[in-house]
C-alpha positions in Angstrom: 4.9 16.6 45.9 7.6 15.7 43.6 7.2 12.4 42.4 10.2 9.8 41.4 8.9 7.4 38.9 12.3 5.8 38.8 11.3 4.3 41.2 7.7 2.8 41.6 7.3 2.5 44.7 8.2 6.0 45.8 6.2 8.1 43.3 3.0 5.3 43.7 3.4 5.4 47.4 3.6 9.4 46.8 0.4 9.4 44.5 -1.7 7.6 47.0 -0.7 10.1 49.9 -1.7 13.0 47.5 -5.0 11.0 46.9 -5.9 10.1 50.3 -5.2 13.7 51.8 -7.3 15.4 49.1 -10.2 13.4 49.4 -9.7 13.8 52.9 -9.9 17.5 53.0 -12.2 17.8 49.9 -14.7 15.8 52.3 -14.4 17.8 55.4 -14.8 21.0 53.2 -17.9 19.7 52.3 -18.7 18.3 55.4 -18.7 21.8 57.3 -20.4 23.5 54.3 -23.4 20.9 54.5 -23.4 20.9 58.5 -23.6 24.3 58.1 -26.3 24.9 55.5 -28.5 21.8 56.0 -27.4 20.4 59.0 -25.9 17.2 58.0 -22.8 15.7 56.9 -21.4 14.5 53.9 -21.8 10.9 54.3 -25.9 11.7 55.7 -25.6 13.7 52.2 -24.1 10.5 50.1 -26.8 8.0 51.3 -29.5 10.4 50.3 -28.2 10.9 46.9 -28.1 7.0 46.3 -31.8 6.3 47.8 -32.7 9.4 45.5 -30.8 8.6 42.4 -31.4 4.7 42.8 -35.0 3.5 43.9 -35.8 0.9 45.6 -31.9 0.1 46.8 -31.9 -1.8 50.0 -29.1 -1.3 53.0 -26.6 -3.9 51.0 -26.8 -2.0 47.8 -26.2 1.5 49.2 -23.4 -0.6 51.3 -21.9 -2.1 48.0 -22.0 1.4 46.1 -20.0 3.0 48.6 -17.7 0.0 49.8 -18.4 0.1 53.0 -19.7 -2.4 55.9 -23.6 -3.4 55.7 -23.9 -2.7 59.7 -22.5 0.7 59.4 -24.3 1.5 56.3 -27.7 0.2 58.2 -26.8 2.1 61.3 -26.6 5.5 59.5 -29.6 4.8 57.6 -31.7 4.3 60.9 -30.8 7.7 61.9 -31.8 9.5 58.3 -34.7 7.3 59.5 -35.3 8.5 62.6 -34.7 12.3 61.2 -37.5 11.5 59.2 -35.9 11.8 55.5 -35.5 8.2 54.9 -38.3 4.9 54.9 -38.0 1.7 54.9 -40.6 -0.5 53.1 -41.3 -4.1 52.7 -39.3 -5.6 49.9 -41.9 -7.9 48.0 -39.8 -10.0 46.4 -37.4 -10.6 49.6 -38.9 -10.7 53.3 -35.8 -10.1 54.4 -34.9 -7.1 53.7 -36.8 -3.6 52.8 -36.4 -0.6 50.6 -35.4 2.5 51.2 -37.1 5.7 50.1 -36.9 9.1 50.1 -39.7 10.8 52.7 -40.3 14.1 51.0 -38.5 15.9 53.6 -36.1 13.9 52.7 -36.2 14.8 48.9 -36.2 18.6 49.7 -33.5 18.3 51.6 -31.1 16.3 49.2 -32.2 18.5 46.6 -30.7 21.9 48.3 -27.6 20.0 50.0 -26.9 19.0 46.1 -27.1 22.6 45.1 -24.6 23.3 48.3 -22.2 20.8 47.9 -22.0 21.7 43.9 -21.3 25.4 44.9 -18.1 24.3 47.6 -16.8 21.6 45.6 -16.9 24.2 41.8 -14.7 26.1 44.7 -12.3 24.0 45.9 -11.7 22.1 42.3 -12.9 23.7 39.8 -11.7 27.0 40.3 -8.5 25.8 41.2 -7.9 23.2 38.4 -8.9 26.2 35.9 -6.4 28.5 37.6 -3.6 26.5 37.8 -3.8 23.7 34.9 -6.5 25.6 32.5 -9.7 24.3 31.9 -9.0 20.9 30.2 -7.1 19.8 33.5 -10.2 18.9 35.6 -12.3 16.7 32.8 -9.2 15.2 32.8 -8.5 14.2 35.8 -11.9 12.9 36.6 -12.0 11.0 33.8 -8.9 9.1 35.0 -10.4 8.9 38.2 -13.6 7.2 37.0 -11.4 4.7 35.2 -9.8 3.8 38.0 -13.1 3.5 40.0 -14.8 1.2 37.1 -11.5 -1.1 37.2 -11.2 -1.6 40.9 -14.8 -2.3 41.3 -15.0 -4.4 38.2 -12.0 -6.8 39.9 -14.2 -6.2 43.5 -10.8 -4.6 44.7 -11.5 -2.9 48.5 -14.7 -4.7 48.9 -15.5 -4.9 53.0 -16.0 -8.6 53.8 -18.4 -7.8 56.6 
């Protein structure tokens, strides 16, 4: 898309459209690839990777890391449960709430969908971003991206209120 930064609100509006229909696509890609392969999707994939890469996270803190409601967030986490890749435990310090853990099915399981989803998305982006733009193009890009992650969730911007 052509952008018009003369004026702002056509090339910003234009920017978030891009945006929103690549990560769109870029998550069904990876979606298929995983359902395929592993036989789960990418969001099944996402929690994983957090209770892997973050022990001892509870339902609100997977929740917070991925801005999304807590009774969604606890709802797909009974049914890693229930598929046996994902414990709760007591949380000693708060009887409220438990922890999550990888079972080792669970582990195994994140481990090859990582090594899948790393294949599809060096596909879709990095292939294409070295192609078209050369090889400084995507470092660049996601490093503007992560800059605009770290400043809307350092001002709690899109945080889910329930």
């Amino acid at each position: 898309m052509a952008y018009r930064w003369d004026d702002d609100s056509t090339g910003l509006l234009g920017l978030f459209d891009d945006l929103v229909r690549c990560e769109t696509r870029l998550y069904n890609a990876l979606n298929d690839r995983l359902r395929e392969r592993h036989g789960i999707v990418t969001s099944q994939f996402e929690v994983l990777r957090h209770v892997r890469d973050h022990p001892g996270s509870r339902v609100g803190d997977v929740a917070a890391a991925f801005a999304i409601g807590i009774g969604a967030t606890s709802k797909g986490v009974d049914r890693l449960e229930k598929r046996g890749w994902v414990v709760r435990q007591a949380n000693p310090s708060d009887r409220r709430s438990s922890l999550l853990a990888l079972t080792e099915d669970g582990a195994t399981l994140v481990d090859a969908a990582e090594a899948t989803a790393g294949e599809r998305l060096a596909e879709l982006l990095a292939e294409t971003f070295g192609q078209t733009f050369g090889e400084q193009a995507l470092p660049a890009v996601a490093q503007a991206l992560s800059n605009l992650r770290s400043a809307l969730e350092r001002d709690d911007v899109g945080t889910p209120t329930g």
